[in-house]
C-alpha positions as CSV (number, residue, x, y, z in Angstrom):
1,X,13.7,6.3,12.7
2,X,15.2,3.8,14.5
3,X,17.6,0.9,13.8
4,X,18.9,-2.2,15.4
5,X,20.9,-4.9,15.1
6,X,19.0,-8.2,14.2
7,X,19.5,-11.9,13.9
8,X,18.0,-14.4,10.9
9,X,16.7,-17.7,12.6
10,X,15.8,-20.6,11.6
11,X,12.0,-21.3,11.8
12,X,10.4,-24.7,10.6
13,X,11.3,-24.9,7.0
14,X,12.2,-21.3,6.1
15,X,13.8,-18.7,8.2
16,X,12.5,-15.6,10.5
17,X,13.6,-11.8,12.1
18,X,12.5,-11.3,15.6
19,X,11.4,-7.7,16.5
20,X,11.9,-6.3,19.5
21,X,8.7,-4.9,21.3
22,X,10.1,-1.6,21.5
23,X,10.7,-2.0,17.7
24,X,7.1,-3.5,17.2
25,X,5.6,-0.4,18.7
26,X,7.4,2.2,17.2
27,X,6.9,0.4,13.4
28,X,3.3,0.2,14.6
29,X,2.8,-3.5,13.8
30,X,1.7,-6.1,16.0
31,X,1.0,-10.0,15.8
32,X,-1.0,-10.6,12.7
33,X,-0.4,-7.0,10.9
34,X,-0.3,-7.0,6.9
35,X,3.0,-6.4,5.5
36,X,5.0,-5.6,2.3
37,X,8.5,-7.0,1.9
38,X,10.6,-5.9,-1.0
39,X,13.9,-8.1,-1.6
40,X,17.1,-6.8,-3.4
41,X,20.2,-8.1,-3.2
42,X,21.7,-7.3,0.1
43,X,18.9,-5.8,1.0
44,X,15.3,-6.4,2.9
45,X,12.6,-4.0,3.2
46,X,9.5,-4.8,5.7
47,X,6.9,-1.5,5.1
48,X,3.6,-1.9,7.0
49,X,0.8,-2.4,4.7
50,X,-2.6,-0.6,6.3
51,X,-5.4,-0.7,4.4
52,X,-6.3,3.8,4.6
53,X,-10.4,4.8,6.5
54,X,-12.3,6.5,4.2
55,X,-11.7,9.5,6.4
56,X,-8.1,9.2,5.3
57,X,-9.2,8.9,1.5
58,X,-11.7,12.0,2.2
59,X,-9.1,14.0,3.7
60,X,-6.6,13.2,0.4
61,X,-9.5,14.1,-2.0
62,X,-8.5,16.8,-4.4
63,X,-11.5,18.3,-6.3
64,X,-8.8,19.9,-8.7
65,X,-7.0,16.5,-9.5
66,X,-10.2,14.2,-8.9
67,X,-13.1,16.2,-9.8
68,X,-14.9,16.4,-12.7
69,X,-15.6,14.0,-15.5
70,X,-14.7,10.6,-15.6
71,X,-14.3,10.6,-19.6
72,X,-13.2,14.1,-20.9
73,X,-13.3,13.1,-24.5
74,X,-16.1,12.6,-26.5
75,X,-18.5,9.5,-26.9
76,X,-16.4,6.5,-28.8
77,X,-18.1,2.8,-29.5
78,X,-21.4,1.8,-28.9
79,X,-21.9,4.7,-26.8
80,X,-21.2,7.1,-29.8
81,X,-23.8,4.8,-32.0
82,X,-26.4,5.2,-29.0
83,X,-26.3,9.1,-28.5
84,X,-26.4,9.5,-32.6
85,X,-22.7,11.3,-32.3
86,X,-21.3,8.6,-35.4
């Protein structure tokens, strides 16, 4: 983790934060990169916002807590009336 010292300008009709290079690197982000900013009083948070590969979303699979059936319970509505379960 890193932190600097920074400067709000003014740019066109709102206002900007220049980043360093060095700081651009290490935060991973480069012209164009998606971001999330969360504002509280006092406080600004800039979190990159990647969009995960599907080998990151196979890697995070869990059979235990993602496996199995989608609907546990029984049949309910029109699906109950079409299997004869009513």
């Amino acid at each position: 983790m890193s932190t600097s010292a920074g400067q709000i300008s003014a740019w066109g009709n709102g206002l900007a934060l220049r980043l360093t290079k060095p700081m651009a690197k290490l935060a991973g982000v480069a012209e164009g990169s998606p971001v999330r900013v969360t504002v509280k009083p006092g406080r600004i948070v800039i979190e990159t916002e990647t969009e995960p590969t599907l080998d990151q979303m196979l890697a995070a699979f869990d059979p235990k807590k993602h496996g199995g059936e989608a609907m546990a319970g029984g049949a309910v509505g029109v699906e109950a009336f079409a299997n004869g379960d009513a």
